[in-house]
C-alpha positions as YAML, in Angstrom:
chain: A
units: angstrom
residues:
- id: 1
  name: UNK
  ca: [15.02, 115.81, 96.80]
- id: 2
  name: UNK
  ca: [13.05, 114.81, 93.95]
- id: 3
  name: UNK
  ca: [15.87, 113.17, 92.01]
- id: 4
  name: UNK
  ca: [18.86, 111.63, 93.81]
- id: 5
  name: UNK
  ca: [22.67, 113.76, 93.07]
- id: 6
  name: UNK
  ca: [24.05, 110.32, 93.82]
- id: 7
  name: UNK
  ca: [23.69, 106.87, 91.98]
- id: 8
  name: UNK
  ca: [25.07, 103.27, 93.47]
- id: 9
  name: UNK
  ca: [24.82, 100.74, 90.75]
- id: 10
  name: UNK
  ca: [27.43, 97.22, 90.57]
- id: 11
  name: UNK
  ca: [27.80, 97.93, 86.87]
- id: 12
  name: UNK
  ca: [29.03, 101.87, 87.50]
- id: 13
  name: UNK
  ca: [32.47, 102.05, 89.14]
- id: 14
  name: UNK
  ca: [31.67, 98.27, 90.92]
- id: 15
  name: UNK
  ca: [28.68, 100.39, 93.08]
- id: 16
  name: UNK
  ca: [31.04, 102.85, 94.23]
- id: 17
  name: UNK
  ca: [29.03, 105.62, 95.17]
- id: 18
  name: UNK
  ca: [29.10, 108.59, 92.13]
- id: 19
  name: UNK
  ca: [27.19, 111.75, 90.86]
- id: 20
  name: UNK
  ca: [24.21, 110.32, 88.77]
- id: 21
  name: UNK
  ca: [25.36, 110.67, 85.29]
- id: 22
  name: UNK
  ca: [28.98, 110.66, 85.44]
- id: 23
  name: UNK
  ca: [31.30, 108.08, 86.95]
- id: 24
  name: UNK
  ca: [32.87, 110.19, 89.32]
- id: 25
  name: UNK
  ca: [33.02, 109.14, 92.77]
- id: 26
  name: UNK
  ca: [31.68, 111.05, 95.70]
- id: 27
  name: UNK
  ca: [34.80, 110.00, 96.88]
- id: 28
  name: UNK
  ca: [36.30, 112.47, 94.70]
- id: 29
  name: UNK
  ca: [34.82, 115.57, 95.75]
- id: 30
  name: UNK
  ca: [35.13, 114.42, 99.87]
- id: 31
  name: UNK
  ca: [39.10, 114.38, 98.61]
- id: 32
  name: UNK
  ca: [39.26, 117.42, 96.83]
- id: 33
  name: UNK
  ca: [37.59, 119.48, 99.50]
- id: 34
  name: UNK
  ca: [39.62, 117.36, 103.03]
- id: 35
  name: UNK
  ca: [42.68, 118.54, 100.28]
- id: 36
  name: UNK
  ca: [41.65, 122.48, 101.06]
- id: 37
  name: UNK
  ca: [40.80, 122.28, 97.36]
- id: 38
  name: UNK
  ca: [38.02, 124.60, 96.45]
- id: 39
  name: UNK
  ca: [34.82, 123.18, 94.74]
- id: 40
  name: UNK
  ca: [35.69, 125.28, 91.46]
- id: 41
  name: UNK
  ca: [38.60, 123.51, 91.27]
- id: 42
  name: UNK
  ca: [36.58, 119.84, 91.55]
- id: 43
  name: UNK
  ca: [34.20, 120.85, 88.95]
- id: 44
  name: UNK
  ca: [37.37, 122.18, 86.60]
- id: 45
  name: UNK
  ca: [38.85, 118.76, 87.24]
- id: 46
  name: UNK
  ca: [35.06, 117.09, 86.42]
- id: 47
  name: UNK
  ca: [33.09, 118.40, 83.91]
- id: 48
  name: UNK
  ca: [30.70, 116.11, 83.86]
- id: 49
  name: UNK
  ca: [29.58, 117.22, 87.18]
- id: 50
  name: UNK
  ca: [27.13, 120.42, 87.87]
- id: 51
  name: UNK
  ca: [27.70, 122.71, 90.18]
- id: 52
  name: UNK
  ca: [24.09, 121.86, 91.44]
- id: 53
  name: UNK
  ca: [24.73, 118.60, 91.69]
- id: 54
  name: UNK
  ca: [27.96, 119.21, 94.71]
- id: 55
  name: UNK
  ca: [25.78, 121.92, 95.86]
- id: 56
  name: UNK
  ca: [22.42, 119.50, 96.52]
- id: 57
  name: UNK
  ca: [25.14, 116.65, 97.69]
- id: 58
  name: UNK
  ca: [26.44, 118.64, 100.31]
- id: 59
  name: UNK
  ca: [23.18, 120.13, 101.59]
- id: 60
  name: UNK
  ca: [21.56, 116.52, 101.89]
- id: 61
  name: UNK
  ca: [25.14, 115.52, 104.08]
- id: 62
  name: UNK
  ca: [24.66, 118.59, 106.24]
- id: 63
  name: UNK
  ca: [21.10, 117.45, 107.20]
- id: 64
  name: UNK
  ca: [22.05, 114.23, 107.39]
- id: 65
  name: UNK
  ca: [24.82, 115.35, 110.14]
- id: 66
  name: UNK
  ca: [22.39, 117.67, 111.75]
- id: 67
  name: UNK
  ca: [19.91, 114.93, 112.10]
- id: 68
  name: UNK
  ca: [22.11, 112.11, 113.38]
- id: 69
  name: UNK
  ca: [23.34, 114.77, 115.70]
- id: 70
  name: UNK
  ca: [20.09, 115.74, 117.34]
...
């Protein structure tokens, strides 16, 4: 991943974890899709967000998952 999908910073959202750019949480999108909420309807919701930027956070968690699992 040459340029990180998510940015933690104290003086964005009090370094709640977001989508580099915006000030949406990752939060957000974790609630949306636990909801049954499709990820249309997040980025509807969230402009600010591109689709390539849920699509490149979710790939990094499922590796993440996959390696803490092996």
């Amino acid at each position: 991943m040459e340029k990180s999908v998510v940015t933690i910073s104290n003086e964005i959202m009090g370094g709640t974890p977001v989508f580099a750019g915006t000030r949406v949480p990752i939060q957000t999108l974790i609630d949306y899709l636990v909801a049954g909420d499709s990820i249309d309807e997040f980025l509807d919701g969230f402009p600010s967000v591109k689709r390539e930027q849920v699509v490149e956070f979710l790939q990094v968690a499922e590796k993440e998952m996959e390696r803490k699992a092996a």
